[in-house]
C-alpha positions as CSV (number, residue, x, y, z in Angstrom):
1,X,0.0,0.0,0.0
2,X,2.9,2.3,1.0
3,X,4.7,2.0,-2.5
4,X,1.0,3.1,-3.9
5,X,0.7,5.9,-2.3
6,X,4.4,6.8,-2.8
7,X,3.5,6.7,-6.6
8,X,0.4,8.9,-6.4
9,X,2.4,11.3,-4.7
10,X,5.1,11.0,-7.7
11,X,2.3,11.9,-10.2
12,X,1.3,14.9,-7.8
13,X,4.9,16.2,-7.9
14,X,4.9,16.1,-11.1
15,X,1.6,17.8,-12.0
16,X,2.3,21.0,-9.5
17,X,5.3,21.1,-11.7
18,X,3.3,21.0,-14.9
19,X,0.8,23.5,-13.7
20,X,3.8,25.7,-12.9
21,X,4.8,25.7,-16.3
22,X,1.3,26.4,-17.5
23,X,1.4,29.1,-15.4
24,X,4.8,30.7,-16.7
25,X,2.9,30.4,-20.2
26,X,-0.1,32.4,-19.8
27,X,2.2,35.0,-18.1
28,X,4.2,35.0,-21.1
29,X,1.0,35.3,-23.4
30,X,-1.0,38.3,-21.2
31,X,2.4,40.1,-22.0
32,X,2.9,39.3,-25.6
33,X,-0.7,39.6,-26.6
34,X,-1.6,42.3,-24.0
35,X,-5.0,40.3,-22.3
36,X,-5.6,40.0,-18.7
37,X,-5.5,36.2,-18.2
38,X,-4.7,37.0,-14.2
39,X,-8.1,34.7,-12.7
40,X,-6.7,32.1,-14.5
41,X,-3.3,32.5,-13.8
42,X,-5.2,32.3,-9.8
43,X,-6.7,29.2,-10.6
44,X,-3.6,27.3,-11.4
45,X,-1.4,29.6,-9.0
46,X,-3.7,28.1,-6.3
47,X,-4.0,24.7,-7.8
48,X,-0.1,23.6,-7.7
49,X,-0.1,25.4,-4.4
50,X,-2.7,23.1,-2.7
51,X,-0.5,20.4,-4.8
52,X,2.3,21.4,-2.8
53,X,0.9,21.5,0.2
54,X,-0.6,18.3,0.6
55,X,2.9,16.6,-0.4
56,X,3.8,18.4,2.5
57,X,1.1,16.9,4.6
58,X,0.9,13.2,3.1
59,X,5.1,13.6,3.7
60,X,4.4,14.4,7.5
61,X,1.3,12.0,7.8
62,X,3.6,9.0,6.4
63,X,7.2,10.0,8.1
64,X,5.9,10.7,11.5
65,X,8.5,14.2,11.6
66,X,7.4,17.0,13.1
67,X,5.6,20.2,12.0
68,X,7.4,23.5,11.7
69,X,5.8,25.4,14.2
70,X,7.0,29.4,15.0
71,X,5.2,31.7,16.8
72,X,3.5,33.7,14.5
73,X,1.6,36.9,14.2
74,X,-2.1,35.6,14.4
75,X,-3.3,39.1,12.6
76,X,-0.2,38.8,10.1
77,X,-1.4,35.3,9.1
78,X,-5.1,36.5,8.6
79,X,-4.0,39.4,6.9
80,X,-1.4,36.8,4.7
81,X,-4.7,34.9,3.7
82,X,-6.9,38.4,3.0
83,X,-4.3,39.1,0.5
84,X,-4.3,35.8,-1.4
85,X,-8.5,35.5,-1.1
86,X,-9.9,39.4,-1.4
87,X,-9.5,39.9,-4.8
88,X,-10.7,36.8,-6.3
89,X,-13.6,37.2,-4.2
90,X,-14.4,40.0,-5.1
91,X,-14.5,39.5,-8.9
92,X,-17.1,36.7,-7.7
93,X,-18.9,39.2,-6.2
94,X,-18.3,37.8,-2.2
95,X,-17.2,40.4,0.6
96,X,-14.1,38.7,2.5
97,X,-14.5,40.5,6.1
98,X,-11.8,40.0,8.7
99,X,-12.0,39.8,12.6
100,X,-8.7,39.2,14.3
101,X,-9.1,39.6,18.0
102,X,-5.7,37.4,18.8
103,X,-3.1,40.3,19.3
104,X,-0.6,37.6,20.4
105,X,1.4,35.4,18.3
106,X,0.6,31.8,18.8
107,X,2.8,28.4,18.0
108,X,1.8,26.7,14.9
109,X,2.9,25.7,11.1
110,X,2.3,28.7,9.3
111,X,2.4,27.2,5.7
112,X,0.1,24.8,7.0
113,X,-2.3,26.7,9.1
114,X,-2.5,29.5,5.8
115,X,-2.9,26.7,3.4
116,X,-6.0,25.4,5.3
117,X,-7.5,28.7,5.9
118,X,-7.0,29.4,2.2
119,X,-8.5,26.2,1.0
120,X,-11.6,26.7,3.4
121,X,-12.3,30.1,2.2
122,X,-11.8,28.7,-1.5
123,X,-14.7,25.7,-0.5
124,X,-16.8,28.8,1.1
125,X,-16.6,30.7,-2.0
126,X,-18.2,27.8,-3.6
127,X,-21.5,27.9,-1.9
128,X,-21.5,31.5,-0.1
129,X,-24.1,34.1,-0.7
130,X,-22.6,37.9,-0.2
131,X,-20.0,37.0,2.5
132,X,-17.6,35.1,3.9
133,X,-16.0,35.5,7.4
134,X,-12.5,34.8,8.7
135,X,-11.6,35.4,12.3
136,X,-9.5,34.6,15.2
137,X,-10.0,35.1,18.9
138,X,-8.2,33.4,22.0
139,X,-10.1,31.5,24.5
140,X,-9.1,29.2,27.4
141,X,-5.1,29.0,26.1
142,X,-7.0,27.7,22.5
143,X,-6.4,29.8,19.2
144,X,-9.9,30.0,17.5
145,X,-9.8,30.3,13.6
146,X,-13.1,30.0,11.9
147,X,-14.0,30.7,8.3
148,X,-18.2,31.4,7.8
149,X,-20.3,32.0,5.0
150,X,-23.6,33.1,4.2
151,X,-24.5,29.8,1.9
152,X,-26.9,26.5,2.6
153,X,-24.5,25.1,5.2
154,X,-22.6,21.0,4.7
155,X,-24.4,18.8,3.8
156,X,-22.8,16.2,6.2
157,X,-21.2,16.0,9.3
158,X,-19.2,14.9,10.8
159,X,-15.7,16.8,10.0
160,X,-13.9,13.6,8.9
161,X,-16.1,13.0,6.0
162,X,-14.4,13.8,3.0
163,X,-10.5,13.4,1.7
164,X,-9.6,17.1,2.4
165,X,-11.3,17.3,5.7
166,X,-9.5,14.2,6.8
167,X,-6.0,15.7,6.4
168,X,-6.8,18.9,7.7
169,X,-8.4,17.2,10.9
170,X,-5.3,15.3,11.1
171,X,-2.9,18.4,10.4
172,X,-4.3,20.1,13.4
173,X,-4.5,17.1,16.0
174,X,-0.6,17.0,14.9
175,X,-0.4,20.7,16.4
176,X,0.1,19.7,20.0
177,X,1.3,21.7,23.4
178,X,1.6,20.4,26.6
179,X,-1.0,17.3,26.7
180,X,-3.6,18.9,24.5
181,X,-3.5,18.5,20.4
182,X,-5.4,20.9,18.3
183,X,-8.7,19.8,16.3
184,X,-11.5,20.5,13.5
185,X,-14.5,21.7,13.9
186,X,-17.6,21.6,11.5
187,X,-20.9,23.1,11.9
188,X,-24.2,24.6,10.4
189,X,-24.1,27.6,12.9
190,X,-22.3,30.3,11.6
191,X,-22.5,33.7,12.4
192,X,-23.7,34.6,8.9
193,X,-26.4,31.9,8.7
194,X,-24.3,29.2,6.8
195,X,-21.3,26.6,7.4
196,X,-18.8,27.1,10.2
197,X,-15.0,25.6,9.5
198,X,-12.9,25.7,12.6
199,X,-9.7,25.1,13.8
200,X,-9.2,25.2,17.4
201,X,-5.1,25.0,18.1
202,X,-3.2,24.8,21.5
């Protein structure tokens, strides 16, 4: 089974790297024939990203190391994923509103941590309304990050259905201090009337 997996992520190497070189492509065309190819330039951007990010994971999932945790800037993180979410929003017509009340930093795998955030606002952007909601707050020694939208809610429960959901539960019960490990959260209670993604890390 390992040696299968091992190969799948081969062929996910390889593609990020193909969808990198799409990417250099289309850059070289908006220049040459002066069109603005930049949401799809996004789309694979974001693509070989995701690519690259769950090598990462499957890499720490099947080797056991550790995460690269830092103390990091909660509102420099939120602000990290505004910048990489606003605009594309916005061209689809969704607000992206921010609400960092954690002042502190807090110990955790940024690339991580950004890459699920990003990929949550991405599925939100799917099904929201008018808005979607990303925000941070500290509570009983627990960073609280929660992304909300104004759309129909999951369809399921609970947080471990799902291929995407499974790594991300498991990236943030691999986020551990002291003799607590951090978890994901789904729900149908969000703040704007939709789906509620969070990740609560120690």
């Amino acid at each position: 089974m390992q040696d299968v997996l091992d190969i799948l992520a081969s062929g996910i190497h390889d593609t990020k790297n193909q969808l990198f070189s799409a990417e250099a492509l289309i850059a070289a065309s908006e220049a040459q024939h002066e069109v603005d190819l930049s949401e799809i330039r996004y789309a694979i951007e974001s693509a070989a990203e995701r690519l690259s990010r769950t090598l990462v994971a499957y890499r720490l999932m099947r080797d056991g190391t550790q995460l690269a945790v830092v103390p990091t800037i909660v509102a420099d993180l939120c602000a990290e994923v505004e910048l990489a979410q606003k605009h594309h929003l916005e061209k689809a017509g969704l607000r992206l509103t921010i609400a960092c009340q954690a002042l502190d930093d807090w110990p955790l795998d940024r690339d991580l941590v950004t890459d699920m955030l990003n990929n949550a606002i991405q599925n939100a952007g799917r099904v929201a309304r008018h808005e979607i909601r990303l925000s941070a707050i500290e509570s009983d020694d627990v960073l609280i990050l929660r992304v909300e939208d104004d759309g129909p809610g999951f369809s399921c429960l609970p947080p471990t259905d799902g291929t995407g959901l499974k790594v991300a539960s498991r990236l943030a019960e691999l986020h551990r201090r002291k003799d607590r490990c951090g978890k994901l959260m789904l729900g149908n209670d969000s703040l704007l009337g939709g789906a509620r993604f969070e990740l609560q890390l120690p």
